[in-house]
C-alpha positions as CSV (number, residue, x, y, z in Angstrom):
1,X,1.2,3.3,14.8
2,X,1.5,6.6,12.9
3,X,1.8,9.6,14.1
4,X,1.3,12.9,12.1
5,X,2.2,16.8,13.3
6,X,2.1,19.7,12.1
7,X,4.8,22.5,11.1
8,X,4.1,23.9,14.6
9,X,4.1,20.8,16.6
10,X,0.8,19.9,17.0
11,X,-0.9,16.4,16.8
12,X,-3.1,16.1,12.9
13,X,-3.9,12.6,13.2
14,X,-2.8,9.1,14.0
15,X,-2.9,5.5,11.8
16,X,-3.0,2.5,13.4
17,X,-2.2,-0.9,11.1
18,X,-5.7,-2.6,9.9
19,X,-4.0,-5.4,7.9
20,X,-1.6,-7.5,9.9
21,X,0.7,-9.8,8.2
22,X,0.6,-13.9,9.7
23,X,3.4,-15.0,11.8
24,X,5.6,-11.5,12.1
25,X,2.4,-9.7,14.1
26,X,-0.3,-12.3,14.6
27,X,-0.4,-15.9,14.8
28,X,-2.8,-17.5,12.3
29,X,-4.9,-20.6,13.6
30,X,-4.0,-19.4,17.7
31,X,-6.7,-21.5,19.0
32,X,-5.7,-24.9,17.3
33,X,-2.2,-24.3,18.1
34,X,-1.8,-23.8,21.6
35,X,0.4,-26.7,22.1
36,X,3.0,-25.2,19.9
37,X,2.9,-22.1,20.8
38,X,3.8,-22.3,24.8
39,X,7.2,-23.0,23.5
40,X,7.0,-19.8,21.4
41,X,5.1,-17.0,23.2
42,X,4.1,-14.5,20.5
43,X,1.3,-11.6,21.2
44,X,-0.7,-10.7,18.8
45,X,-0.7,-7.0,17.5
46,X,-3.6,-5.1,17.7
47,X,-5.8,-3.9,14.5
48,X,-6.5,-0.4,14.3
49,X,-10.1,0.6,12.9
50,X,-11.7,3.8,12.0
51,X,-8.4,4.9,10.0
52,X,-9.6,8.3,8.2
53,X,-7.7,10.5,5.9
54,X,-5.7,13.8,7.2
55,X,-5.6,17.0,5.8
56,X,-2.1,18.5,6.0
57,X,-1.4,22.1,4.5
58,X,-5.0,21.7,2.5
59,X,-4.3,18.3,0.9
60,X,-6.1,15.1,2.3
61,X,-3.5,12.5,2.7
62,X,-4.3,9.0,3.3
63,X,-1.3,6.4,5.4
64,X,-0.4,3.1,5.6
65,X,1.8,1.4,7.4
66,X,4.8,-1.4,5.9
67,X,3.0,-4.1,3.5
68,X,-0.8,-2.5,3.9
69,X,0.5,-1.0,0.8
70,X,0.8,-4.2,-1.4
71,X,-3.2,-4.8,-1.5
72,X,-4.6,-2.9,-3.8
73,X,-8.3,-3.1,-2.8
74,X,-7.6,-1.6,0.1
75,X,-5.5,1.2,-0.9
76,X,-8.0,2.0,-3.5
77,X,-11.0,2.2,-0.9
78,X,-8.5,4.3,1.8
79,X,-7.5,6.4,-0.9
80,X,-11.4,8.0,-2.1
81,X,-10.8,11.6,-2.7
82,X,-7.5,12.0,-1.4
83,X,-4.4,14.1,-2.9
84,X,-1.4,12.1,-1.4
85,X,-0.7,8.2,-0.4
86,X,2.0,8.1,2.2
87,X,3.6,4.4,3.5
88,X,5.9,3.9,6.1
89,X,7.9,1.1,6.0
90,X,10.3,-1.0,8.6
91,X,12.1,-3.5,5.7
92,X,15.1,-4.1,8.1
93,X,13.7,-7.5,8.7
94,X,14.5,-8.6,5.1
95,X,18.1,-8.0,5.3
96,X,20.4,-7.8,2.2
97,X,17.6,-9.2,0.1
98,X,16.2,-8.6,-2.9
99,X,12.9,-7.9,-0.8
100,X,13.1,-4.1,0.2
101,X,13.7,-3.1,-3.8
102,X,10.1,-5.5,-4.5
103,X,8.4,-4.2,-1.5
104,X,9.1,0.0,-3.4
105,X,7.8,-1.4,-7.0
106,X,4.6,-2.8,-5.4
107,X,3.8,0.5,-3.5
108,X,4.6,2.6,-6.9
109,X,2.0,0.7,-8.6
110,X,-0.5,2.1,-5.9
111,X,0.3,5.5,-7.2
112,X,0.2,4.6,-11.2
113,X,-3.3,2.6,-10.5
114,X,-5.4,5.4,-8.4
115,X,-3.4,8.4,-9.9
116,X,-2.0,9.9,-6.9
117,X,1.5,11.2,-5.5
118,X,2.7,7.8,-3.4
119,X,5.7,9.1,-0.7
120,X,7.0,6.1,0.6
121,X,9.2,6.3,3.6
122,X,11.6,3.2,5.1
123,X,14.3,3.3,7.7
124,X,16.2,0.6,5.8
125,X,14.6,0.2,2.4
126,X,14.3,1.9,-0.2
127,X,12.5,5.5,0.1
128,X,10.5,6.9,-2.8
129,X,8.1,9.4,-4.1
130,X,6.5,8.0,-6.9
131,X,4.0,10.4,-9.1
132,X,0.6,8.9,-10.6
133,X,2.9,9.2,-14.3
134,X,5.0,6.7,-13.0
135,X,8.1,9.1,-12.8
136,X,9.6,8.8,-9.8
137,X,12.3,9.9,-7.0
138,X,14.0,7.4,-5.3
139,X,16.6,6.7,-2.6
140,X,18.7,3.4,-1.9
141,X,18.2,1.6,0.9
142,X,20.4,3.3,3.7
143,X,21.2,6.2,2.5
144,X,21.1,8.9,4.9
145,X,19.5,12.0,3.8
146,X,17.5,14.9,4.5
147,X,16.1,16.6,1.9
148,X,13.3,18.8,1.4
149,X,10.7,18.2,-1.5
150,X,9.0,21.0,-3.7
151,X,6.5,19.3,-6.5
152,X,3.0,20.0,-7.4
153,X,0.2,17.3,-6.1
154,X,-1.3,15.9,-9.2
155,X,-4.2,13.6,-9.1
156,X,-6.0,12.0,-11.6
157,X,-8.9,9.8,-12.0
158,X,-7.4,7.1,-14.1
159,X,-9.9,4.3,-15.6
160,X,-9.0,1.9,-12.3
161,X,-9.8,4.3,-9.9
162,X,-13.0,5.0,-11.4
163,X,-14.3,1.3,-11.9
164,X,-15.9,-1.0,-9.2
165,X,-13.4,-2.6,-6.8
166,X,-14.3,-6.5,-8.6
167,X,-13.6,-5.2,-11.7
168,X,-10.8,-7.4,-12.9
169,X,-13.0,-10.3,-12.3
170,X,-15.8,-9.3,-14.5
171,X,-13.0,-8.0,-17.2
172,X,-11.6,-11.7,-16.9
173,X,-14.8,-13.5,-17.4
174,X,-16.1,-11.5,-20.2
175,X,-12.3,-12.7,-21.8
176,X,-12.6,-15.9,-21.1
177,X,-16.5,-16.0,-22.5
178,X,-15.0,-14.4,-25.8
179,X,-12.2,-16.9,-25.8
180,X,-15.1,-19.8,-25.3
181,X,-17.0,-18.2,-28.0
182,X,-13.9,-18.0,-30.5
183,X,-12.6,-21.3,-29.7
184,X,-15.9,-22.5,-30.8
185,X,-16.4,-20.7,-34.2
186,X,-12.9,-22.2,-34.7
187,X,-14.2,-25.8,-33.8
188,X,-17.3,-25.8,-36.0
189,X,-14.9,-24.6,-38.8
């Protein structure tokens, strides 16, 4: 869970996690493994629905929690009309892994793709803010810090952010038809 206030205290909104990841917060296939699991008790997490965006000091800012961040299609339909993506992230769990440093570059592509500020916040990774240009600010994992922020909120409607959610698929058919098509011009050659 995610809890927003404001400068004065008060409660803006909350997020609760809608994509759970398999083994760390639920078990996949529960019901056909009972057996197993009585010598492993694991509860599942619950997922949170009915997430909506939060206006904070009049920009609408859309959150996700840890790896939420890494699917694309549902950043993009969270992220309809907002100013600001934030993520907070736990990556303690990786250890001294290469992990925490992939888990950053996968977020910043959120904020390239929809043309948004991405702020990216983790306790033992590495923290960024990452601008829809793909410039960014960024912090090594464990670094202890407190710093305050001043930049203007940008957002663009790049060409990704504009298309329909299945795009890729129908850009990668109509290659593969052209590559069909050119493969037999070649053949009847």
């Amino acid at each position: 869970m995610f809890i927003i206030f404001s400068d004065e205290g008060d409660l803006v909104g909350t997020y609760h996690k809608e994509i759970l990841m398999p083994f760390g917060e639920f078990m996949p296939l529960r019901d056909y493994l009972q057996s197993v699991l009585k010598f492993h008790p694991i509860e599942d997490f619950s997922i949170g629905a009915n997430n909506k965006p939060v206006l904070i000091n009049g920009f609408l800012v859309s959150s996700f929690i840890c790896y939420e961040d890494i699917f694309e299609r549902y950043v993009k339909q969270k992220s309809e009309n907002v100013d600001i993506l934030v993520v907070v992230s736990n990556d303690l769990w990786f250890g001294r892994s290469v992990a925490p440093y992939l888990h950053e570059r996968f977020a910043s592509f959120r904020a390239i793709e929809l043309g948004r500020i991405l702020i990216r916040v983790s306790n033992s990774g590495y923290s960024s803010i990452t601008f829809s240009s793909g410039g960014k600010f960024f912090l090594p994992p464990n670094e202890k810090i407190s710093k305050t922020f001043t930049f203007n909120v940008t957002k663009r409607d790049t060409l990704y952010y504009r298309l329909p959610i299945y795009f890729e698929f129908i850009l990668i058919f109509v290659i593969y038809f052209v590559a069909l098509v050119y493969r037999y011009i070649l053949d009847l050659k």
